[in-house]
N, C-alpha and C positions, 0 to 999 in steps of 0.2 A: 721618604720623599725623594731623594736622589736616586735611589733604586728604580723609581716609577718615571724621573725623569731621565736618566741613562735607560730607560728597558723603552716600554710603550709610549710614554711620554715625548719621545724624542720625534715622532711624526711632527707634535706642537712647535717642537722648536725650528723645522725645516719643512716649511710646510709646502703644500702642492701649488704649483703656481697658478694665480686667476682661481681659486680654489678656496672656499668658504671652510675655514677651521674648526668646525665644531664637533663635540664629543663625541656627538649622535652619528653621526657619518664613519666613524671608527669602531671595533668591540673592544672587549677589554684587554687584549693584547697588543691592541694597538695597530691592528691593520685596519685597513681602509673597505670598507664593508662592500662598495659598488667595485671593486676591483676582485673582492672573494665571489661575487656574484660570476663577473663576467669570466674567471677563472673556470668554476665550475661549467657554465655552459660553453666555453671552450673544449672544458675535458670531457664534458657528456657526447657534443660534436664528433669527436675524435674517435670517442669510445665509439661511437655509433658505424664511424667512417671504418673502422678495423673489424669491428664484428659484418662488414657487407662485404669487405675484403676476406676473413677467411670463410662465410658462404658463398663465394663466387667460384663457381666450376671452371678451373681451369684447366682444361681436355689436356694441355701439354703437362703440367704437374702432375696427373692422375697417371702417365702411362711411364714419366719420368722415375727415376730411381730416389731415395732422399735424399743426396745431396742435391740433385736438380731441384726437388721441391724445397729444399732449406734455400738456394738461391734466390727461387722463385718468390719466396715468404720474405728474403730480404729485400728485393727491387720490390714489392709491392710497401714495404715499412719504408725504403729511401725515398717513393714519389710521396708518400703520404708525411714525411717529414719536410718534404721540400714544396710541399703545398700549403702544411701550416706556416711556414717560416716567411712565403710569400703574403699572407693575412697579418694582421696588425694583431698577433695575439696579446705582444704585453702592452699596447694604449689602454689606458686607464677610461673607462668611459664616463660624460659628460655627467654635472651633476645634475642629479632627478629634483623633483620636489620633495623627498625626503632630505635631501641634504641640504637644502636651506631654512631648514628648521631647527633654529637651534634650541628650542625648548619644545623637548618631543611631546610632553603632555598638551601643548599647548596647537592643535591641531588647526589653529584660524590665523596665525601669526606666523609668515614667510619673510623671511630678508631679503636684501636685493642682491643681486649677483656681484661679486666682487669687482671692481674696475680694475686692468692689468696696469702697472706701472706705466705702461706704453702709453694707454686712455689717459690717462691723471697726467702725465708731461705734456700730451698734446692739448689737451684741455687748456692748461696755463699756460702754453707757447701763445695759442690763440688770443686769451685773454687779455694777456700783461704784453706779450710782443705786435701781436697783432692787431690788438686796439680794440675786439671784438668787442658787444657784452656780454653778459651772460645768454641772455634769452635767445642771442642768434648760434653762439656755441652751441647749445642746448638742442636744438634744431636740426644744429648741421649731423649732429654726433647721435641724434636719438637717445639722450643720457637727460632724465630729470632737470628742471631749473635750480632746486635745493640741491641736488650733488653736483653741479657742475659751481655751485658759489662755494660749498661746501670744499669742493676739491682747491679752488682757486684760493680759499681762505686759509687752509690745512698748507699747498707748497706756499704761501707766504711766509707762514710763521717759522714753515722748514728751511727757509733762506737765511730767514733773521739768527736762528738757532745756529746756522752751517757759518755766518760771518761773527759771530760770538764765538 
């Protein structure tokens, strides 16, 4: 058991922020399954950007000697490095409708999208400082009536706990 939780397991214990934890969104090593995705069609990208690069005639390389063309082959790998680097290649992308599922056989049952710490403090600044109700929170945030009492009820008891 400690094995699983120092090796794969350990995504669980630090998990992605704003980012629903479920099994199903990871494989059995423990990586994050939409980030193997997006990796791949990155690298397919790339691949595809290099092979248009070495069939592109370039009339100066052809009459050059080899090291001009080994130059030539490097200034084409350094723009092609400094254009991936300017793309967001390591952003993780947003979760899909597979990943809020956390009982993969169970194909009619979605969860809600996780609310960031940021949502769930503003929610009860409004409530308990601000004098709101719920229903008008609720409104102003576009967040459920049940989660925004739910949030409101959940930072109470985390008060009472933190002056305990």
């Amino acid at each position: 058991m400690y094995a699983w939780l120092n090796g794969p397991g350990q995504v669980f214990h630090d998990p992605l922020p704003n980012s629903t934890n479920y099994l199903s969104a990871y494989d059995k090593a423990g990586r994050l399954i939409r980030a193997q995705d997006a990796n791949e069609k990155s690298r397919s990208k790339a691949e595809q950007d290099k092979e248009e690069a070495e069939n592109e005639e370039d009339p100066d390389a052809q009459e050059a000697s080899s090291e001009e063309a080994d130059a030539a082959r490097l200034r084409r790998e350094a723009r092609r490095q400094e254009q991936e680097s300017k793309g967001d290649g390591n952003k993780v992308s947003s979760e899909s409708m597979e990943d809020l599922r956390p009982f993969p056989q169970n194909t009619q049952f979605m969860s809600q999208p996780v609310l960031s710490v940021e949502l769930r403090d503003e929610i009860f600044r409004r409530v308990k400082d601000g004098g709101l109700d719920v229903r008008t929170v609720s409104a102003q945030l576009g967040v459920a009536i049940e989660r925004v009492g739910a949030v409101v009820r959940l930072k109470t008891i985390e008060e009472e706990w933190i002056k305990q």
